[in-house]
C-alpha positions, 0 to 999 in steps of 0.5 A: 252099804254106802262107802267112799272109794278113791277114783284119783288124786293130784299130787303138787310140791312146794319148792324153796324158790316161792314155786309149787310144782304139780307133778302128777294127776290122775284118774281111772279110766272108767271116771275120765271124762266126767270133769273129775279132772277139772275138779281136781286141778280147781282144788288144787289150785284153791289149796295153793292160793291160800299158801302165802310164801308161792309166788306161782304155780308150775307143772312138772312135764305136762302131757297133751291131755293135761294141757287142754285140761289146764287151758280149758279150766284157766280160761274159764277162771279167768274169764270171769274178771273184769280185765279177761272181758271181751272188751278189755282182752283185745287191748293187748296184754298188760301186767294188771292181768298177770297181778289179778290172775297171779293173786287169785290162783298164783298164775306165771307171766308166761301162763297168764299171757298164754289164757290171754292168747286163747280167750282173745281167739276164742272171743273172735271164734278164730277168724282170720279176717276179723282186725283183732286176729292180725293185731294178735298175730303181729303182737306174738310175732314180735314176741317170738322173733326175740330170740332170733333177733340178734342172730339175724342182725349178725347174719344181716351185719356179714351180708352187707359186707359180703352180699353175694355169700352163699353159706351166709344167704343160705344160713339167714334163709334157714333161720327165718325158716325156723323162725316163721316154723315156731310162729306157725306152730305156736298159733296152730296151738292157740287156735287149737286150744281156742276152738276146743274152748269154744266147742267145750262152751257151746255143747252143753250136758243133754237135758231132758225135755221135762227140765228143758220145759221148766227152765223154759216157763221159770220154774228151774234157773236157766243155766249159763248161756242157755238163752244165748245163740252164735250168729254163725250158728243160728242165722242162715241164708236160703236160696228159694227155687221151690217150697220144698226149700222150707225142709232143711234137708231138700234145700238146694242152695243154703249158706252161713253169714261170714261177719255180723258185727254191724247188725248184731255187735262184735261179740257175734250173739243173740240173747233171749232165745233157746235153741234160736233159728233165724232163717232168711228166704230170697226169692232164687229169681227176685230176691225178695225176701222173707224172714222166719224166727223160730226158737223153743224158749224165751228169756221173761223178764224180771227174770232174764234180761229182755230179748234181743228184737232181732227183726228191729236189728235185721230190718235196717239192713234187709229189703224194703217190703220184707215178709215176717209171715210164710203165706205173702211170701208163699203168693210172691213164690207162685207169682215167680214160677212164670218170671223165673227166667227174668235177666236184667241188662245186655248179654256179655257172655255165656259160658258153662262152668262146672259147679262142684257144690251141686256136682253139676254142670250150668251155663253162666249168663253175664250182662251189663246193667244201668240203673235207668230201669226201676225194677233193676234198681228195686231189684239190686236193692234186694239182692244187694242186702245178702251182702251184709253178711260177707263183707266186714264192712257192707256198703248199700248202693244208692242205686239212684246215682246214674253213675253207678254200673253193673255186671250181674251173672245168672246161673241157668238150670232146671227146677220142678221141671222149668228152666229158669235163670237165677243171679248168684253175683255180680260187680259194682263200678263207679265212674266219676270225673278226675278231669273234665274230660275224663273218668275213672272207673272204681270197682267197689264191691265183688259178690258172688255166692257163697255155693259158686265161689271158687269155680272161676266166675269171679274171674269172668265178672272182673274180665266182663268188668275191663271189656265194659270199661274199656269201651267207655267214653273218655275212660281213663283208668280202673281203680280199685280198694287193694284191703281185700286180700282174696280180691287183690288176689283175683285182680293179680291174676286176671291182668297177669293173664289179660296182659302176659297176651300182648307182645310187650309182657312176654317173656323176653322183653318183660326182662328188659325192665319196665318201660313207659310203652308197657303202661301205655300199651294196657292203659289203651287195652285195659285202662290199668294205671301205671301202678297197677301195669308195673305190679303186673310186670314184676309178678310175670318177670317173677313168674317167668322165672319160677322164683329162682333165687338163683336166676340173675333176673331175680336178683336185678328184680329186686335191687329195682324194687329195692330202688322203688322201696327207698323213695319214701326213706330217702329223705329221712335216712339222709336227715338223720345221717346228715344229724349224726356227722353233726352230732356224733354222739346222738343216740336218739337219733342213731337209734331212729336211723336203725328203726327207719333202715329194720322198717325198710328192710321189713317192708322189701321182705314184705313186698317180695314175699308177696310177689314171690306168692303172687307168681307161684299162684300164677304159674300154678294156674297156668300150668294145671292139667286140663284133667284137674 
């Protein structure tokens, strides 16, 4: 006999201030998990939306699985509008979201700017390094530190007047903790709720092989992204040391792409194909490379949208000669089993280091390259091409410029029995006239594979870098972009090891201030200018003390940074004051002097976070046990 049982239900009340207040929402065990839940809360939210005296929709203490659930399912509704698109969303919130989304389903502010937050990060699938996530981070910040505002400006406004106080020090010291707390905690939410999104969309219900074939040839409608692959999860990158590589499961070294967005747009996908496979062969020695598409299902016009040509895409970017067919790139492979110990340019260095992606020991060969020979410049040509995936915005060195300089590092192991030399990275450098008797030498880019990473060979290339420099005619000073943080990072701590070793940065005249005869003294050894030796010399002052706050050469540091900061403000702050004793009563203009002192004050909390940062990652280096 056929019945209707209830399984749940969801119980909402209509307050008299204009609010409808869901209280309860329940399911038996045995049907969670089904998306019974989804459905109810959907309804009842279609239920609210045609009540005409609600204004908006509040939820009675909300549990952690209801809140996924509603964020989930919010995000979802809305992103179906125009204004929550890809596009619009990294705009930054605005009120025409809140009146579209308060008018379909009766959303708050609060709530609206919440799914704005999730869909934001789940659009950029959370990436620290993407631009929207900083813009992001800065827009919440500034929301979040409100509340905290005026009692900061109070402690500030005591602390001038007292500035050595304790209890006060201590007290702003608390408040900034609790502050940078609710922020931390407030994007570990969001990034939570953004990557429990992103896994929802992407696992899609199992489907049968019969209905897979149908959907496949046209017979069944293709449901919602079906023919839609994420870069990060279609495209990887294959280091070939023997054809056994082809086996996804035997391959040695294969790694994921970092950013897309120049090949493949800012959304990061794929359209036209089903269960998507793009893979990309370089040759372990060689480089040369070959690229295979592999996929189940097709999108067929009129049908769907025409495919995207992904080898059009790829071509522009890859290896002059790339191979679309396995057989040409099986023959190059053969070819290379007898060069496989090829190495370009004149030994630097060798040294082991262990790596602990492949739990292994191998010695790393670094040598200095000049593009005077044509198979160095057709081989860094290829080589350089896996770089596209991992810096956000790829440069392709026209190696025909004879300025151009390169230190490459080969990893030395044994495969199938042969020992062969293998690139995994290398640095670039420029060298170009700033007078005519001499030059400046600027690091442009720093590559090294992902599998390698994080084993110290970044630090070997950048140390090879400065020997070679150094010995350069007429070489004046090294320069380098400081926009990548893990690079700036590396730079840190490289100069603060190279110049902690000369008698003039050790720690007892390092506290007797900065001095023409440091940055003399590493220009002759490293060729560093005077910026870079006076960022040097605060980070080892910092270090050499440990951070101590209370330590009396902290505070003469940062008044002498404080110093250094107030340049760019002098003339300015001094306009405006001059301005207000004429005109007293100028509120413009008080109000222009107050932002210009809260912009200097943020960016010497700033400055001295970073330092603070940069010396604790430096006395951890150095202080580490051997046996780690």
């Amino acid at each position: 006999m056929e019945g209707h049982n209830p399984v749940g239900f969801i119980t909402f009340y209509k307050n008299p201030y204009f609010s409808i207040e869901i209280t309860q929402l329940f399911v038996m065990p045995p049907c969670q998990r089904m998306g019974i839940g989804t459905h109810l809360l959907k309804n009842a939210y279609q239920e609210i939306a045609g009540f005409d005296n609600v204004e908006q929709v509040t939820v009675k203490e909300p549990n952690m699985p209801f809140s996924n659930l509603r964020d989930f399912l919010d995000c979802q509704l809305l992103m179906k509008f125009e204004e929550f698109n890809y596009e619009n969303i990294h705009k930054g919130y605005n009120n025409i979201m809140y009146e579209v989304a308060n008018k379909a389903y009766k959303f708050s502010k609060h709530r609206v700017r919440r799914v704005n937050e999730i869909l934001r990060l789940a659009y950029i699938q959370c990436n620290m390094l993407d631009g929207n996530y900083k813009l992001m981070v800065k827009e919440i910040t500034r929301r979040l530190k409100i509340p905290f505002k005026k009692g900061i400006r109070i402690l500030k406004e005591k602390l001038e007047n007292n500035p050595y106080h304790g209890k006060l020090i201590e007290n702003l010291q608390g408040v900034n903790a609790k502050l940078d707390a609710t922020i931390t905690a407030h994007m570990v939410d969001i990034q939570l709720a953004a990557t429990l999104k992103s896994e929802k969309q992407s696992t899609s219900e199992p489907v049968d092989k019969f209905t897979e074939t149908a959907i496949d040839i046209g017979l069944l409608d293709a449901p919602e992204g079906w023919y839609t692959a994420r870069c990060l999860d279609a495209i990887t990158i294959v280091i070939m040391y023997h054809r056994q590589c082809f086996v996804p499961v035997k391959r040695k070294r294969s790694f994921k792409p970092v950013f897309f967005e120049e090949i493949f747009g800012s959304r990061g996908e794929i359209f036209g194909y089903h269960n998507l496979n793009v893979d990309i062969y370089y040759l372990a020695n060689s480089a040369k490379c070959y690229v295979e598409i592999k996929y189940t299902g097709k999108a067929t016009p009129p049908f769907e949208s025409a495919p995207d040509n992904i080898l059009e895409k790829l071509t522009p970017w890859l290896p002059r000669g790339v191979k679309t067919r396995r057989f040409p790139f099986f023959v190059e492979h053969y070819k290379e089993r007898r060069h496989s110990s090829k190495i370009f340019g004149t030994e630097l260095e060798r040294v082991q280091i262990y790596n602990p992606t492949d739990n292994d020991s191998y010695n790393y060969i670094f040598t200095s390259c000049e593009n005077d020979e044509r198979h160095f410049k057709q081989f860094h040509t290829r080589f350089q091409s896996m770089t596209i995936w991992f810096f956000k915005k790829p440069i392709q060195i026209d190696v025909d410029d004879p300025n151009w300089l390169f230190i490459y590092v080969y990893e030395e192991r044994n495969e199938e029995g042969m020992k062969g030399v293998y690139p995994v990275g290398f640095i670039a450098i420029y060298k170009y006239s700033t007078s005519p008797n001499r030059i400046t030498a600027r690091i442009t880019q720093l590559f090294v594979m992902p599998p390698c990473q994080r084993m110290g060979i970044g630090t070997h290339l950048l140390t090879n870098a400065y020997k070679v420099i150094a010995g350069l005619h007429n070489g004046a000073e090294i320069v380098a972009p400081a926009t990548n943080m893990p690079f700036s990072c590396l730079r840190d701590m490289v100069d603060c090891q190279l110049l902690m070793q000369i008698e003039q940065f050790d720690c007892n005249n390092i506290h007797k201030g900065f001095s023409d005869t440091m940055s003399k003294v590493a220009n002759e050894e490293y060729k560093l200018n005077k910026r870079r030796v006076r960022r040097v010399y605060e980070i080892l002052r910092m270090a050499y003390i440990k951070c101590n706050m209370d330590d009396r050469n902290y505070k003469l540091l940062c008044e002498e940074i404080s110093k250094q900061l107030r340049i760019p403000f002098k003339r300015r702050t001094l306009m405006l004051k001059k301005r207000l004793e004429k005109y007293p009563h100028d509120e413009k203009c008080r109000e222009s002097l107050q932002k210009s002192y809260e912009a200097l004050e943020a960016k010497i909390v700033t400055y001295m976070t970073g330092l603070q940062t940069a010396a604790t990652t430096l006395n951890k280096k150095l202080w580490k046990p051997s046996f780690e």
